[in-house]
N, C-alpha and C positions, 0 to 999 in steps of 0.2 A: 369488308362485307359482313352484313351484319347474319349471326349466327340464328337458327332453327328450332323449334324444338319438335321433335318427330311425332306427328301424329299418325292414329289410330289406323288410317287406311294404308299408311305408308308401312303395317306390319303384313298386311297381304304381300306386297312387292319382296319382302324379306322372306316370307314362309316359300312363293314361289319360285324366285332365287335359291333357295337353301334344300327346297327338293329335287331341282335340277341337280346340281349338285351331289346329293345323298343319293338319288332313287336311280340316278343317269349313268352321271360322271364319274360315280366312285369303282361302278361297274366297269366300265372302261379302262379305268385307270390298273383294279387291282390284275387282270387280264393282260393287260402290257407290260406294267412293272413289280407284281405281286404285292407283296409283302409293304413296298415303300408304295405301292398304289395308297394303303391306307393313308400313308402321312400326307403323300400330295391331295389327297381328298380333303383332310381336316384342316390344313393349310390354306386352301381355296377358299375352305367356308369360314375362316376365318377373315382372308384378304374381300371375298363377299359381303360381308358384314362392316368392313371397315369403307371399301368404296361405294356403297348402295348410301350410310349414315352421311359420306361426304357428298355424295350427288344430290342429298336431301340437304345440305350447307349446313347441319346439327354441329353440334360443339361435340368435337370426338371426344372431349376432355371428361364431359358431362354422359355420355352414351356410353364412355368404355372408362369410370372411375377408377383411377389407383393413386392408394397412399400409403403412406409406409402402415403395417401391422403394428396392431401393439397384442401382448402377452395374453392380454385377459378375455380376446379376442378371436386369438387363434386357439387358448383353452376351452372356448364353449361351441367353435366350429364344430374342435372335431368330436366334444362329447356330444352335440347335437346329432353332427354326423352318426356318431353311435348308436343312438336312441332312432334314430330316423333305417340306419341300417338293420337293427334288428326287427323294427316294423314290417320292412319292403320284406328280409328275408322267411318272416314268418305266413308275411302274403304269397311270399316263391314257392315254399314248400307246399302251402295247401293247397295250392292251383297245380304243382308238380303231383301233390297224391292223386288227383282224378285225370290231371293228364300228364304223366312222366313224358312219355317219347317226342310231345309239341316242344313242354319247355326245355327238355335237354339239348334237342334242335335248334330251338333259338338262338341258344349261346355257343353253338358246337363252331362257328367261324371265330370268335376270339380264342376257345381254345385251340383251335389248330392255328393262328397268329402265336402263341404262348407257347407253345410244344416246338414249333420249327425254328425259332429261334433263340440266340440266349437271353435269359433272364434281364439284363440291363436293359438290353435292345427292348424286349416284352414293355417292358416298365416303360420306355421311351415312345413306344409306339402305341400303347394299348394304354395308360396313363396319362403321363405327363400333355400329350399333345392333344389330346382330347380336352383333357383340364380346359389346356389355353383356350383352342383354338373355339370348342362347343361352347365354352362360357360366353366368349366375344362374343359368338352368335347370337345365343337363344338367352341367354341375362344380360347383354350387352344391346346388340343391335335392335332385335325381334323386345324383348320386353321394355326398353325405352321409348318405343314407337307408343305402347300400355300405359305408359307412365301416369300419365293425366287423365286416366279415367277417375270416377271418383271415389271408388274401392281401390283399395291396394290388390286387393282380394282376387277380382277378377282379372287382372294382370299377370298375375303370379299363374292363377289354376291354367288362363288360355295358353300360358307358356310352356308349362309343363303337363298340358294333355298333348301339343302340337309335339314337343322335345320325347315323349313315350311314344308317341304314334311313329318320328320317324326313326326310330330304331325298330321299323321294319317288322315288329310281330306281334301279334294281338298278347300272347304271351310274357311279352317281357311290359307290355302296355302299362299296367295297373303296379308294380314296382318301380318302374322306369320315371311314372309322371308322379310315384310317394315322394322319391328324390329329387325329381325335378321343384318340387314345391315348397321342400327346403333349402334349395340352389336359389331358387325366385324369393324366395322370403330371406333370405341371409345378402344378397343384393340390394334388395328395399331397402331395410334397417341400419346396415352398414353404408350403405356408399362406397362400396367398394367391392370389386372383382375378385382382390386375391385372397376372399375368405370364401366367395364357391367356387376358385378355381383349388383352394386347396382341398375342401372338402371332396370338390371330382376324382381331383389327383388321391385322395385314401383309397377313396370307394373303387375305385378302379384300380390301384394296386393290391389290395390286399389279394383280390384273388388272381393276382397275377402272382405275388410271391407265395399263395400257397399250393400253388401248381408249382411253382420252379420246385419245391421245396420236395413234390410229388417225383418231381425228375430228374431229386439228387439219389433217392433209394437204390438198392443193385436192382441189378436187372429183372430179377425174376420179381420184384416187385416194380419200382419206377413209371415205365410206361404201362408196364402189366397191370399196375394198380388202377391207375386212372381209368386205363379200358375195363376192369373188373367193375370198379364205380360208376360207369359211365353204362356198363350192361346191366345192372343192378337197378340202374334207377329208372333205365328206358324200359324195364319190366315191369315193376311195381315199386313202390316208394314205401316202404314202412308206416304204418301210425305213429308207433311210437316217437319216427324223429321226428314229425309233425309235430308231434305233442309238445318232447323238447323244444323247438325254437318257438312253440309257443309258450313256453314257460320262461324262454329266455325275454320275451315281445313284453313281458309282463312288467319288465324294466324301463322299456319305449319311453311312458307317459312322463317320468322324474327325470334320465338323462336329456330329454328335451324340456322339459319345464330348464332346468339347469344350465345348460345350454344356451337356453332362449337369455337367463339371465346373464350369464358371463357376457354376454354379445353386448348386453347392454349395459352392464354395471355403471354404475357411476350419471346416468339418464336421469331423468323426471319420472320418476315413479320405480324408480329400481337401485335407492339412495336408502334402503330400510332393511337390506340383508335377504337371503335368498329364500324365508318364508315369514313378514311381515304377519301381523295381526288380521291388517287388511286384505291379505289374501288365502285366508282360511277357508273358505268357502274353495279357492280354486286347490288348496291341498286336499279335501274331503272329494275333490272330484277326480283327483291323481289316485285318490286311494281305491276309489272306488273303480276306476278304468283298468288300472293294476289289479286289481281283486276278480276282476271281471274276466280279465284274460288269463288271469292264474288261473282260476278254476275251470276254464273250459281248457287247459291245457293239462291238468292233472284230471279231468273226465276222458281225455282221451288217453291219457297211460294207461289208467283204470282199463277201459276198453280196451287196447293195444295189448294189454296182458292178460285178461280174460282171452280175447279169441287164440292169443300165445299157447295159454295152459291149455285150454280145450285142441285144439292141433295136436300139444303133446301127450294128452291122455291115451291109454289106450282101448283099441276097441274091442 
């Protein structure tokens, strides 16, 4: 039988598919079986994605690519992933300083997934199977259907506005679809899966293990702590650590220029070392985007500690 290649409307039947699924069936599931409700949900939408590409006769080989990794590859994932994580988290904070109690909300169901059970299990459930099973879907099934537009561009962004929208909150929306469009672009590029399924899998552990790490303290800090953090930020969120992660964001535009290049070392056009002559123009625009975020995150220190002093003067 001769093989398919998935067109554009055949990504409707995948987004509708995949919200049954998401918006329905995960409800259901976590309600009957808790905890393992997640896995069977992410499971399904992966088994989804796998039988909707075979009922469309597509090459699964071609829709869901894997090859072996090589070193210089998974090097620039995860500094991409870096520079891509301090971006989304400097967009979290300042959408958290004007509204703490929505985005704290948002995420408040993976933390209680993280708190109730242990730490591996966390990682297993809240990580790794999302990794898998999200990447199948939404860089797998859902963006190969994109493939053959004639932007790479607009394949990438439709996937990861659809992949932010359905994690369920306007909130986690505008970080959710930053990442998702480094998931869709390191798919493109590579032809392969298991550099955004490892990229998922950091992005998603790291704040799983820095909660376990919350749940290893005694008691009177541990769980105390996290509820202390957790009322701290649904009250008001600081300028100052605004500020911070936008001093840290300042970093963004190099670890992903760098990133972008490891991915491709040894390419057509990435055979001249990681700042060529011929792309001097695009380091003068690194510097300047770094420059740019630097200084609006040491304006707000500035700020942050002026209204500080003024509070603490007396009257």
């Amino acid at each position: 039988m001769e093989k398919k290649n998935l067109k554009p409307w055949m990504a409707v039947v995948f987004v509708l598919a995949f919200a049954l699924d998401i918006f329905v069936l995960s409800g259901f599931l976590g309600m009957w079986f808790g905890v393992w409700g997640t896995l069977l949900h992410e499971i399904i939408l992966a088994v989804l994605a796998v039988l909707l590409a075979a009922l469309f006769r597509a090459d699964l080989k071609r829709v869901f690519p894997f090859k072996w990794p090589r070193a210089s590859k998974v090097a620039g994932t995860l500094i991409l992933w870096l520079g891509t994580f301090l971006a989304a988290m400097a967009v979290t904070m300042l959408v958290s300083y004007f509204f703490p109690e929505e985005v704290l909300g948002a995420s408040q169901g993976v933390q209680d997934i993280v708190v109730s059970v242990p730490v591996l299990l966390s990682l297993f459930l809240v990580a790794l199977t999302p990794a898998i099973c999200e990447e199948m879907a939404f860089r797998g099934g859902f963006l190969a259907c994109l493939r053959g537009m004639k932007s790479k561009w607009a394949g990438i962004l439709i996937v990861a506005a659809v992949f932010g929208a359905f994690h369920g909150s306007i909130w986690r929306f505008i970080p959710t679809a930053i990442l998702g469009v480094a998931l869709g672009y390191l798919l493109v590029e590579t032809d392969n899966l298991f550099y955004s399924m490892l990229f998922h899998f950091v992005n998603n552990a790291v704040p799983v293990l820095l909660l376990g790490l919350l749940s290893f303290l005694p008691e009177q800090g541990g769980a105390g702590e996290m509820e202390a953090v957790q009322t701290a930020m649904s009250s008001h969120l600081p300028l100052f650590s605004v500020a911070v992660y936008m001093i840290y964001a300042c970093g963004a535009p190099f670890l992903i220029y760098v990133g972008n290049y490891l991915i491709h070392r040894g390419q057509p056009g990435y055979e001249k070392g990681l700042f060529p002559r011929e792309k001097k123009k695009t380091l003068l625009a690194l510097l300047g985007v770094s420059a740019y975020i630097l200084v609006i995150g040491v304006i707000m220190c500035i700020v942050s500690f002026g209204a500080m002093m003024r509070y603490m003067m007396p009257y």
